[in-house]
C-alpha positions as CSV (number, residue, x, y, z in Angstrom):
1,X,110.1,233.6,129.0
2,X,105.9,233.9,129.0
3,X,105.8,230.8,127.5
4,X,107.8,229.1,130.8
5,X,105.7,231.4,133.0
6,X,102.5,230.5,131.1
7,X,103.4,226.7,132.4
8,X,104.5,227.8,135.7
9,X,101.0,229.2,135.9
10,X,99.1,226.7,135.0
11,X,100.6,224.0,137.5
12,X,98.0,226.0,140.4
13,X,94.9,225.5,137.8
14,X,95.7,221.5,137.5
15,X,96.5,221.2,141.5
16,X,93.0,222.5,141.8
17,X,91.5,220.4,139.2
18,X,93.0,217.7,141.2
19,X,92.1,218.7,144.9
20,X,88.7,218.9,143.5
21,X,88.0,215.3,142.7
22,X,89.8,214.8,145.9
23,X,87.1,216.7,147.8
24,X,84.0,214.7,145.8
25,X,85.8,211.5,146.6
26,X,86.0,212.6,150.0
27,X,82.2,213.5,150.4
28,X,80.9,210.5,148.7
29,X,82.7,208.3,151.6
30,X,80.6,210.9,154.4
31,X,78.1,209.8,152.8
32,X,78.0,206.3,152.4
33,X,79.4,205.3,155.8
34,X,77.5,207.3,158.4
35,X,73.8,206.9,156.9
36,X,72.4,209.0,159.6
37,X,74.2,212.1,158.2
38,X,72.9,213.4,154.8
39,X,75.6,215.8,154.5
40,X,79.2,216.3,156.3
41,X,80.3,219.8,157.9
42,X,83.0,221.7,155.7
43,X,85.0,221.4,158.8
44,X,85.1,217.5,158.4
45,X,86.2,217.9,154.8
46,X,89.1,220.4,155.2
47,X,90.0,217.9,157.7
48,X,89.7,215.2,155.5
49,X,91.4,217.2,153.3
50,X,94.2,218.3,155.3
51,X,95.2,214.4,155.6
52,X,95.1,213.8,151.8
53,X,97.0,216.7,150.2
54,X,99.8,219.5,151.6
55,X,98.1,222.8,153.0
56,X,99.4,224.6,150.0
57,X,97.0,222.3,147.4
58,X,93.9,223.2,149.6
59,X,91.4,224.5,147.2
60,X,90.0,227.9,148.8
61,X,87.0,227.5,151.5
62,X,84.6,228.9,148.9
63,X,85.5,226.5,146.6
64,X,84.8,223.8,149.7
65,X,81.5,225.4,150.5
66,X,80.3,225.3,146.5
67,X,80.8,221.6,146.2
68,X,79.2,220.8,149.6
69,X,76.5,223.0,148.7
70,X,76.2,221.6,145.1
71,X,75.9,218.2,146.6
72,X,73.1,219.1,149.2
73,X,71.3,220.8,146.5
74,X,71.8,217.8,144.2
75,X,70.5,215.2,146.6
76,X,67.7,217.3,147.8
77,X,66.8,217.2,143.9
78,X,67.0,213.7,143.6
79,X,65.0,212.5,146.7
80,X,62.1,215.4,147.0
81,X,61.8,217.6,143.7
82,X,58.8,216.1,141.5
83,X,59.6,218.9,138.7
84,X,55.6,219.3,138.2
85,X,54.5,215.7,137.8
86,X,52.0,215.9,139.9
87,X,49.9,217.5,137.6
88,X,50.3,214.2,135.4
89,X,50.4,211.5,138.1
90,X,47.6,213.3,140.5
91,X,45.4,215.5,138.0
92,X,45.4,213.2,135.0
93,X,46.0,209.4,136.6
94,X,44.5,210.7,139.9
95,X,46.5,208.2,141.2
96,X,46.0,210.2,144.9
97,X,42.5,209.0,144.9
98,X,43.6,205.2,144.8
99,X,45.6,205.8,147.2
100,X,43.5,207.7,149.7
101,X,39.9,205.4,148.9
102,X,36.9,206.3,149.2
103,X,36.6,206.5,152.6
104,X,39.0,209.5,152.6
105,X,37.9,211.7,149.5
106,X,38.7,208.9,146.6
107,X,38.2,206.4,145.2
108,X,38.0,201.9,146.0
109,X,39.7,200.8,149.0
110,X,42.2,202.8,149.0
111,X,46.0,201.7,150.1
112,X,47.0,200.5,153.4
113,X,50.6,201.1,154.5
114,X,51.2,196.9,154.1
115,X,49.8,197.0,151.0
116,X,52.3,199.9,150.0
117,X,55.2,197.6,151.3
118,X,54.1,194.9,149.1
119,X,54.3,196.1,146.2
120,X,58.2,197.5,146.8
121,X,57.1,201.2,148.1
122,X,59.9,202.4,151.2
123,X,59.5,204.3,154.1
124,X,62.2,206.6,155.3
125,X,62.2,206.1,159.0
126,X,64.5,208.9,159.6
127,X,61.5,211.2,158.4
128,X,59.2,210.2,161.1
129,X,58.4,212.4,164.0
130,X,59.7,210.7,167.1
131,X,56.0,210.0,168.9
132,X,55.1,208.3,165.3
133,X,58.0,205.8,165.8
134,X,57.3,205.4,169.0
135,X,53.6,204.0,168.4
136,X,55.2,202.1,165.7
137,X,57.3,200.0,167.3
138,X,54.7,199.8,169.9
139,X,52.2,198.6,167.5
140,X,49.4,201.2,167.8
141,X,49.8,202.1,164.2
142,X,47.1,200.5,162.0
143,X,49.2,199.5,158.9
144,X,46.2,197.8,157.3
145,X,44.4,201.9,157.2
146,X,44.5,204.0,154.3
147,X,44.4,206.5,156.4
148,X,47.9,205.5,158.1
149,X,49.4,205.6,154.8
150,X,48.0,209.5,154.6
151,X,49.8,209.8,157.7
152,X,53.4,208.8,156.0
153,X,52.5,211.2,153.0
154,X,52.1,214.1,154.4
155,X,55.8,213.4,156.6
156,X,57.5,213.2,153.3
157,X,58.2,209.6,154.7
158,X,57.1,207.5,151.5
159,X,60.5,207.4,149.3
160,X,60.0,208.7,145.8
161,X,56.7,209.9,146.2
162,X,55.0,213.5,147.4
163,X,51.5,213.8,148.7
164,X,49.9,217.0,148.3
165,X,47.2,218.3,150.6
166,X,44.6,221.2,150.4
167,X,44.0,223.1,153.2
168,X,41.1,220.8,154.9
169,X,43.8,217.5,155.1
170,X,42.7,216.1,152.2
171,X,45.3,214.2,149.7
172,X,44.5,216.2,146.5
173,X,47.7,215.1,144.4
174,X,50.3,213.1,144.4
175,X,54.0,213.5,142.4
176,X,56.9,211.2,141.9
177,X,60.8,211.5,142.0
178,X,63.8,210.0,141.3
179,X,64.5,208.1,144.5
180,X,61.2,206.0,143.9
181,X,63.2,203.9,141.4
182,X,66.6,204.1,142.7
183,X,66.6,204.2,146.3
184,X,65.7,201.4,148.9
185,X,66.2,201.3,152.7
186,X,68.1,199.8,154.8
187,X,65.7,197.6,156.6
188,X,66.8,198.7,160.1
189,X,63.5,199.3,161.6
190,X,61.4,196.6,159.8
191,X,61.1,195.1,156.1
192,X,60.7,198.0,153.8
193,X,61.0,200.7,156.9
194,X,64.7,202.4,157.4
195,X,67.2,204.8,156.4
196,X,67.3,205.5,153.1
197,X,70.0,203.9,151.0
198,X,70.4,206.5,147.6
199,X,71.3,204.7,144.4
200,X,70.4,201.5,145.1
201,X,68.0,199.9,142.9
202,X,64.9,199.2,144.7
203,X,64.2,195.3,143.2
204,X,61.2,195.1,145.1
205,X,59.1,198.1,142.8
206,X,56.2,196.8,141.2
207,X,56.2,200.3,139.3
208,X,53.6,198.6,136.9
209,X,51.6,197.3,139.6
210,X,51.3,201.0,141.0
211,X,50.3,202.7,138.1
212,X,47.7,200.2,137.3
213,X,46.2,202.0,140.7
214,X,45.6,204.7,138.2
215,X,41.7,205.5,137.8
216,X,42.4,207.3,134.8
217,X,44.6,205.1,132.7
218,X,42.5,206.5,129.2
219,X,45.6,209.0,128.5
220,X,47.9,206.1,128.2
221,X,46.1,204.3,126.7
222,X,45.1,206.8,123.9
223,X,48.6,207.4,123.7
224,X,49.4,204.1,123.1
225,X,46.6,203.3,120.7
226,X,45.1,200.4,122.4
227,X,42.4,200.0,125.3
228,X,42.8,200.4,128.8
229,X,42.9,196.6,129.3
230,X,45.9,195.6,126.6
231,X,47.5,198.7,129.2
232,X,47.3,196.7,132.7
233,X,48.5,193.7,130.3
234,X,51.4,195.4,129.7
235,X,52.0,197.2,133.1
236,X,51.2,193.5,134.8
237,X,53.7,192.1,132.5
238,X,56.9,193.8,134.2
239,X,56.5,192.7,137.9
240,X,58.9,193.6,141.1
241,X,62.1,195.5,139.8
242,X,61.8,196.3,136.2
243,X,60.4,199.0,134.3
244,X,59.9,200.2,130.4
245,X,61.2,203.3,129.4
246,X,61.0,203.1,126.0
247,X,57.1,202.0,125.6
248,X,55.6,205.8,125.4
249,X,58.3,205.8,122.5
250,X,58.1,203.0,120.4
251,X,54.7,201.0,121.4
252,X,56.5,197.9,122.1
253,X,54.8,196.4,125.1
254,X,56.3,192.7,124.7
255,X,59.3,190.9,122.8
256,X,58.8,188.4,119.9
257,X,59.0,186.0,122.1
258,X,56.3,187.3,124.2
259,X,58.2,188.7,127.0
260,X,57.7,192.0,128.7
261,X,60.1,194.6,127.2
262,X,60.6,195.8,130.4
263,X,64.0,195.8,132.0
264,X,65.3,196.1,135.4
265,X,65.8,199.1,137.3
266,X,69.4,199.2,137.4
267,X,71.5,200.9,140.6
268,X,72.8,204.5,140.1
269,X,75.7,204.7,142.1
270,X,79.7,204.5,140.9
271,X,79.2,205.7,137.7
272,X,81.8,208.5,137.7
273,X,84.5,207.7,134.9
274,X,81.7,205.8,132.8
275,X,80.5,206.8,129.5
276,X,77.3,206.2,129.0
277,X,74.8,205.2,131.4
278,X,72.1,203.2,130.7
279,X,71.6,199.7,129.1
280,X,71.6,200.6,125.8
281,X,73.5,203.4,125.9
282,X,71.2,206.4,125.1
283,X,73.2,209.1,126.6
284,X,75.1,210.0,130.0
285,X,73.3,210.7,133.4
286,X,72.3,214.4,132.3
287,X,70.5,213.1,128.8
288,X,68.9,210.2,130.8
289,X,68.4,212.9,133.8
290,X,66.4,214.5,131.2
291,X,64.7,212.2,129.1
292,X,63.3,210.4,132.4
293,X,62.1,213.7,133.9
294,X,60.5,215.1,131.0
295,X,58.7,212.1,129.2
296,X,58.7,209.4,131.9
297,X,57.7,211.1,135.4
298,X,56.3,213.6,133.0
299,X,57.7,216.9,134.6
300,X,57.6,220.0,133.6
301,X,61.1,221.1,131.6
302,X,63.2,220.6,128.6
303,X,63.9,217.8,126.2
304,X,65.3,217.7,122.8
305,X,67.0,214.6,120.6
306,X,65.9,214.6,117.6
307,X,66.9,210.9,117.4
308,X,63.3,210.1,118.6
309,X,62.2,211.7,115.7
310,X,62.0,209.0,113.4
311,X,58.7,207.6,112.8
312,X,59.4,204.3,111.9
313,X,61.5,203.2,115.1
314,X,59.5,205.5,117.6
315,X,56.5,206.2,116.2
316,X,54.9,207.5,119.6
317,X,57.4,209.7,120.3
318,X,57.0,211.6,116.6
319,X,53.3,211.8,117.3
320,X,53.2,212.9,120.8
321,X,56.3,215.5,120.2
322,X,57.7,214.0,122.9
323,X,61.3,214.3,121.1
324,X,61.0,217.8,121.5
325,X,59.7,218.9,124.6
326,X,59.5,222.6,125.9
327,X,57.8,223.7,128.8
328,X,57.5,227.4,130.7
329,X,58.4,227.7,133.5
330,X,61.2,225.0,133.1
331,X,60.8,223.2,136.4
332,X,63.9,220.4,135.0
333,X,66.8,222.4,133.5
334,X,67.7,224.1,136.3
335,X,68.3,221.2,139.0
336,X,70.0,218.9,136.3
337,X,73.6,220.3,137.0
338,X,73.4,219.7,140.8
339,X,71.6,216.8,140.2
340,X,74.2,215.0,138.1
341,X,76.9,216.4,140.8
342,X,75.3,214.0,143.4
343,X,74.8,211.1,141.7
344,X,78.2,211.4,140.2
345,X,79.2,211.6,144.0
346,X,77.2,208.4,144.9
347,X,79.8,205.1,144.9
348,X,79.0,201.5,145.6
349,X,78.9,199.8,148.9
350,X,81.5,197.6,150.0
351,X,80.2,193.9,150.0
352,X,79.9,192.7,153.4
353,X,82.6,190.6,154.3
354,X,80.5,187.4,154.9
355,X,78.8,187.7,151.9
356,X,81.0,185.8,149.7
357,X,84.6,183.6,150.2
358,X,87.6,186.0,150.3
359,X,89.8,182.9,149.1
360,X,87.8,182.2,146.1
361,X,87.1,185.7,145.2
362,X,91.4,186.1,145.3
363,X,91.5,183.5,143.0
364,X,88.6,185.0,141.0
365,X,90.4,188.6,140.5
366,X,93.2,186.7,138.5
367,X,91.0,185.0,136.9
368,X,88.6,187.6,135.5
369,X,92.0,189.6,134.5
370,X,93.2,186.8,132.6
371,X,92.0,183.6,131.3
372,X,88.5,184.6,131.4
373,X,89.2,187.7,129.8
374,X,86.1,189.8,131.5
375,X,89.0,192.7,131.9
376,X,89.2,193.1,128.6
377,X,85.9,194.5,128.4
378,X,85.3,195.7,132.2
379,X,87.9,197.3,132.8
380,X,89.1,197.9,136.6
381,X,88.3,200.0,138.7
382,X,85.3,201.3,136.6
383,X,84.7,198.1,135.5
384,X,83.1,199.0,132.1
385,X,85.4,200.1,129.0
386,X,86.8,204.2,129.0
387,X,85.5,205.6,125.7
388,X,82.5,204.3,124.1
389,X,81.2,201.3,126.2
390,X,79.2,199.2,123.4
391,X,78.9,196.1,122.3
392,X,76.9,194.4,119.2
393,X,74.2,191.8,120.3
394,X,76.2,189.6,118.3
395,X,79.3,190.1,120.1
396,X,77.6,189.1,123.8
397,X,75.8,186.5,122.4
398,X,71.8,187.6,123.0
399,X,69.4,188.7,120.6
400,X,69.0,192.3,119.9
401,X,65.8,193.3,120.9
402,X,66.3,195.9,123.7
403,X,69.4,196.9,121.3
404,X,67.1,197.9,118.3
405,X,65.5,199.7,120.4
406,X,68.1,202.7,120.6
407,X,69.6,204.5,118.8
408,X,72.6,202.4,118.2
409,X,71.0,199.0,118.4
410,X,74.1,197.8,120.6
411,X,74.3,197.2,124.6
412,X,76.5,199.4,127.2
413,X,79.2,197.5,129.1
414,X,77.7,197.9,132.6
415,X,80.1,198.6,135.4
416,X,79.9,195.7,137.8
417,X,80.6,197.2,141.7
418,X,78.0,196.3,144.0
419,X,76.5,193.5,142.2
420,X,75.8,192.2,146.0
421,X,73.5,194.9,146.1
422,X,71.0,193.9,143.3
423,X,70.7,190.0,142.9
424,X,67.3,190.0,142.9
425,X,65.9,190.0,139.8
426,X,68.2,188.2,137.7
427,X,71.1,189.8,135.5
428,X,71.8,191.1,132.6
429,X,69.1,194.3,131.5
430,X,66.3,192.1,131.4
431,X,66.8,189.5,133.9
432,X,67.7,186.5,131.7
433,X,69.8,185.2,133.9
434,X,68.9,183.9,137.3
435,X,72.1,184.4,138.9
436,X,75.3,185.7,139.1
437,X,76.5,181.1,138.0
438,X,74.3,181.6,134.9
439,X,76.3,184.8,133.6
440,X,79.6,182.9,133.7
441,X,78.3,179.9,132.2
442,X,76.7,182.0,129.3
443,X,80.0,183.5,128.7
444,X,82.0,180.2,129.5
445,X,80.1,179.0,126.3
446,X,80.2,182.1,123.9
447,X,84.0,182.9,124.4
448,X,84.9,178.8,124.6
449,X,87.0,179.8,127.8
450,X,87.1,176.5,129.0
451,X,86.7,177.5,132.7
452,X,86.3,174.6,135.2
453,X,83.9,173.9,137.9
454,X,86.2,175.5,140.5
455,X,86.9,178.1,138.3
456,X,83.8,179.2,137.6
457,X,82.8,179.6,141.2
458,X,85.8,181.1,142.2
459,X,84.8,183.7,139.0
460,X,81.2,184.4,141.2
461,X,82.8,184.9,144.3
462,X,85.3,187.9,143.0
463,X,82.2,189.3,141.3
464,X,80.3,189.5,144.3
465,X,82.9,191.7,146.4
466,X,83.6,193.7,143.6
């Protein structure tokens, strides 16, 4: 009899379970469809909720509350916190004096709101006082001023970056997050200027270009070994989109072939289900959560895989300790749970309906579940493979030299929604191929699938509404 009342018992714990993914499901659509609402009401979701499961499922309004909470905490996190990096990207770069010129306490010409927009920054337009829009659209803002782009700092309106000020107005830091990387906006006020769209790769980031800025570039290059001008080599090497996160490991500034090692920033958004999250597969969001906020933006927390500790493949990273990294206070640690909650919450846009043929793409579903066999390895809906999502160079038909440079020398099966959403830049991790045509035709010709013409295009239309 307890054994029958043990299962009996645990039917409530699995209805839970399940109203729970429910309720993240739920407030990932808020958030994606009405843009000018970061967050919706726990009344809208026990709504929501009402319609998608019997009152007697309804996890308890606590429980509601946590994840809604969770979720604000998370993307608060993920657009704002700089977890202490301003103490590397202000006080050792002094990138903030680049940026402000010397006209304004720093240093050069400093950098004008349109040059900010060149080189990929975003402004959140929603984080502009009302009077400051006003003059925008009237056109009494000076967007060739330093001093304008001062202006955006200190409104938090620049995505992924934080000015800091001292008490007489002057910009006396500056500190990074994670939306600089992977967050755009959605144009709606002007190119570069408009609501902020959260895990989307921003394709437009020179990141290279920006830190090149740096007056102080001697710590990386010291780090590196080299001088300051084999550095803005490098740096001017990755151009719009792409980024190295793996040079401060291994030293490894260019391929054999004489290509940047960079690799494009990729989107961050439906990878709930998916194992491993990154082109190479070094870990899941948290480890990458991690490894990017300790030894990349250089925050202030805790890091530890001793599978950098090998001084023959990342010789940096043995030297510099980076493989084991412990800081006090831990400004990282503590945001990584909420963190990952959010971006776990973030899926991928729907493709606009004119933005490819609904026919061909039809055709293209059967296709890419059958004779061309992409199923087999993207597997719908996630589109990437449950369990461990990698691949041998040899079995993909590149060479292996972003491979060799993790851990387990093989690529991740990269989940394919909202490929609309990143075309710029090219495909695959570093680009190699122009477009979306040239992926097919590689894998038209390493598989021998025989496609035709017509299938081929019909195979590009279906990947672009994915």
């Amino acid at each position: 009899m307890w054994i029958k009342s043990f299962r009996l018992r645990r039917r409530p714990i699995a209805i839970a379970l399940a109203c729970i993914l429910v309720l993240v499901a739920v407030t990932t659509f808020a958030f994606l469809n009405d843009e000018r609402k970061s967050v919706i009401s726990v009344a809208q979701l026990q709504k929501a909720l009402s319609k998608a499961a019997p009152e007697s499922m309804q996890p308890a309004p606590d429980l509601e509350k946590s994840i809604v909470e969770r979720i604000k905490r998370g993307q608060h996190t993920f657009r704002y916190d700089t977890f202490g990096d301003e103490a590397f990207w202000g006080d050792t770069l002094q990138l903030h004096k680049a940026i402000a010129g010397q006209k304004l306490g720093g240093v050069g010409s400093g950098v004008s709101p349109n040059q900010a927009l060149a080189v990929g920054l975003k402004v959140d337009v929603e984080a502009l006082p009302k009077n400051l829009v006003k003059d925008l659209k009237a056109g009494k803002v000076n967007l060739n001023d330093p001093a304008s782009t001062l202006v955006l700092l200190e409104n938090d309106a620049v995505v992924g970056l934080t000015g800091f000020f001292d008490k007489k107005g002057n910009l006396s830091s500056i500190g990074i997050q994670c939306a600089l990387c992977h967050s755009t906006v959605d144009d709606s006020f002007a190119p570069g200027i408009g609501r902020r769209l959260d895990g989307w790769a921003n394709r437009d980031l020179n990141v290279g270009a920006i830190i090149s800025l740096a007056p102080n570039l001697q710590v990386i290059a010291d780090r590196l070994g080299v001088d300051v001008a084999t550095v803005k080599k490098v740096l001017a090497a990755w151009g719009p989109g792409k980024y190295d996160a793996l040079l401060l490991m291994d030293g490894k500034g260019f391929r054999p072939d004489g290509k940047s090692g960079a690799v494009l920033l990729p989107p961050i958004f439906s990878l709930s289900g998916i194992n491993l999250h990154t082109w190479t597969g070094w870990g899941s969001l948290v480890h990458w959560n991690a490894y990017v906020a300790n030894t990349q933006m250089r925050g202030k927390g805790t890091f530890f895989d001793p599978r950098l500790n090998d001084p023959g493949k990342y010789p940096i990273a043995v030297k510099t300790g980076d493989w084991n990294i412990r800081n006090k206070p831990d400004l990282v640690t503590p945001k990584l749970a909420d963190l990952h909650v959010y971006q776990l919450a973030l899926t991928a846009p729907t493709a606009p309906k004119n933005s490819y043929d609904e026919k061909a793409a039809q055709r293209g579903e059967k296709l890419f579940n059958e004779k061309a066999m992409c199923a087999r390895c993207h597997v719908p809906p996630v589109f990437s493979e449950p369990g461990w999502n990698m691949h041998t160079p040899e079995e993909i038909g590149i060479d292996a030299f972003q491979a060799d440079r993790s851990p387990d020398n093989r690529y991740r099966t990269s989940p394919l929604q909202g490929l609309w959403t990143h075309q710029k830049g090219g495909f695959f991790h570093d680009g190699r191929f122009a477009d979306l045509k040239e992926v097919v035709e590689h894998y038209n010709t390493v598989f021998k699938l025989n496609l035709t013409e017509r299938e081929k295009n019909d195979l590009v239309e279906f990947l672009k509404s994915i």
